[in-house]
C-alpha positions in Angstrom: -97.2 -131.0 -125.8 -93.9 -130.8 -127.9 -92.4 -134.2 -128.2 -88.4 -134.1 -127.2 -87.1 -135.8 -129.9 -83.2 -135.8 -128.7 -84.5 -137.8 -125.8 -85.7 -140.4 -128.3 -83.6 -140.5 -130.8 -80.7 -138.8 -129.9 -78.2 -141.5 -128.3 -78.9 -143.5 -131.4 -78.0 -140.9 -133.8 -74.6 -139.9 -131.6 -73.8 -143.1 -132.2 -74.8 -143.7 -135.8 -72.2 -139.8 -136.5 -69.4 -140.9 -133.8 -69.0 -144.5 -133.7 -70.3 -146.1 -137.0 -68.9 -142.7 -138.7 -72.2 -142.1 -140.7 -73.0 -138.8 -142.8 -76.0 -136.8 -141.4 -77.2 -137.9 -145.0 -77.0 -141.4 -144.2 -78.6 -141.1 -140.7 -81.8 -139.3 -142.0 -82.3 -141.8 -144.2 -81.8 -144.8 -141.2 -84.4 -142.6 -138.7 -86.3 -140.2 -141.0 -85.0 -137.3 -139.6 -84.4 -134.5 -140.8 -80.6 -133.2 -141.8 -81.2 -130.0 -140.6 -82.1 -131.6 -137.1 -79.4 -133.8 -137.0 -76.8 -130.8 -137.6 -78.2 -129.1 -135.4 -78.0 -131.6 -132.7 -74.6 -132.7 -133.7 -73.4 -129.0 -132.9 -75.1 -128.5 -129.9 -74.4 -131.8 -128.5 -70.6 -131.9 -129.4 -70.4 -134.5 -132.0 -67.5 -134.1 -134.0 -65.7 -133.5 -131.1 -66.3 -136.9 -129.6 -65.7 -138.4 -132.9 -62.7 -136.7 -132.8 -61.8 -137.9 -129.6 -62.4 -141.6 -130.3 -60.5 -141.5 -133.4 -57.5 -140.3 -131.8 -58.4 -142.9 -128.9 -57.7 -146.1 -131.1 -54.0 -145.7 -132.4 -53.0 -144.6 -128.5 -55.4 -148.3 -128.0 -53.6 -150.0 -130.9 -50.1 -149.2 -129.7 -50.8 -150.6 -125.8 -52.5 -153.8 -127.2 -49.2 -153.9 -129.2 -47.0 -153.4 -127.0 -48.9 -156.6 -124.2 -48.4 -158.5 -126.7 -45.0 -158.2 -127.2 -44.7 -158.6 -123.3 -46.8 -161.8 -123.3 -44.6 -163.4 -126.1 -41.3 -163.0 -124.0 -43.0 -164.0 -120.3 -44.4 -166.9 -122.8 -40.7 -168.1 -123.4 -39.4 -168.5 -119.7 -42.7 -169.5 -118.2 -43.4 -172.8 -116.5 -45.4 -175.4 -118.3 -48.8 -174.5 -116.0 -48.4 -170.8 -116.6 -48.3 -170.9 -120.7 -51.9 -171.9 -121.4 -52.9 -168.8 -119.4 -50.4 -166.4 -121.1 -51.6 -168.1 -124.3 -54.9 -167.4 -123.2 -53.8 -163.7 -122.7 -52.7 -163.1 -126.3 -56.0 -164.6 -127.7 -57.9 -161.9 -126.0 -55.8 -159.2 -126.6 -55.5 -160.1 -130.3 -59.5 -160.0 -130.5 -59.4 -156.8 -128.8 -57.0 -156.2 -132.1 -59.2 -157.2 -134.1 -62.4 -155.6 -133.0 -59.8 -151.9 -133.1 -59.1 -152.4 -136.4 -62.4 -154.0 -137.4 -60.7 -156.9 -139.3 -59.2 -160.2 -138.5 -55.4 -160.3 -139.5 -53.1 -163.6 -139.9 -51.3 -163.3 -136.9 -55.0 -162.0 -134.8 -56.2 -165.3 -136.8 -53.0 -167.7 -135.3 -54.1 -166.2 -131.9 -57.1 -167.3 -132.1 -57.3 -170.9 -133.9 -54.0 -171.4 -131.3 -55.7 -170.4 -128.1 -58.6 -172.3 -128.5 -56.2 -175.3 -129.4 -54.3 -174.9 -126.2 -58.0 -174.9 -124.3 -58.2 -178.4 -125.6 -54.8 -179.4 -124.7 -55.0 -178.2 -121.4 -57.7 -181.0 -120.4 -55.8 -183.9 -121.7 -54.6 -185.7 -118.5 -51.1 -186.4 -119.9 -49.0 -183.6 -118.4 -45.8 -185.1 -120.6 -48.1 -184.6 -123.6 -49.1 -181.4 -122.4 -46.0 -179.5 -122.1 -44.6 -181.3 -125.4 -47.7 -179.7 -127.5 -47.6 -176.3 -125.3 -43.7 -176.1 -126.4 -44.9 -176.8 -130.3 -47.9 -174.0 -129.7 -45.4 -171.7 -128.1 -42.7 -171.9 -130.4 -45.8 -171.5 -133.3 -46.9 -168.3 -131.7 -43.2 -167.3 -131.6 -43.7 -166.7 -135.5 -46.5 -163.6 -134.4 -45.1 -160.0 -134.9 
């Protein structure tokens, strides 16, 4: 009985050619199949289309993630002392996001970061006047991200 090898390997190797934007070169070394195997799945099965399709995906991505942030900075100036740590929360996830698009940390994803998990300990000191003192500071910090 002929062994179906697509079924076993196949999900890996779309994923090795679309996502991790491997060679067929490079995958046959990884699994030990053959190139001529891979090419022919990658045709039948659609490949370079649906690498194709994700790489026009992430600038469209890019641009949104952009753009929230640049909303959450201005709500983050007018909002009340109790809304800012979950707006600042807000931006550190959507700066990971940033991050894990462009597959690199940069110094304002960084600032995002270090700040929102910062404002995480803030937010359990008791001292509410001390609280929205050091809010104000991280605010007016985060003001300084593009």
């Amino acid at each position: 009985m002929k062994k179906n090898k697509y079924a076993e390997y196949g999900t890996v190797c779309f994923e090795y050619y679309v996502k991790n934007e491997m060679t067929l070169e490079a995958i046959s070394k990884k699994t030990g199949l053959h190139i001529s195997t891979l090419s022919r799945w990658k045709n039948q099965y659609g490949w370079d289309a649906a690498r194709e399709k994700l790489r026009g995906s992430t600038p469209e991505l890019q641009n949104v993630i952009e753009n929230e942030i640049k909303e959450l900075l201005k709500r983050l100036k007018d909002a009340a002392p109790e809304e800012k740590a979950g707006l600042i929360d807000g931006l550190v996830k959507l700066n990971k996001a940033r991050k894990d698009i462009k597959g690199q940390v940069d110094a304002d994803s960084a600032r995002m970061i270090v700040m929102g998990d910062f404002t995480k300990l803030i937010c359990q000191d008791k001292d509410a006047v001390f609280k929205t003192r050091v809010l104000e500071y991280i605010e007016q910090f985060l003001g300084g991200v593009k």
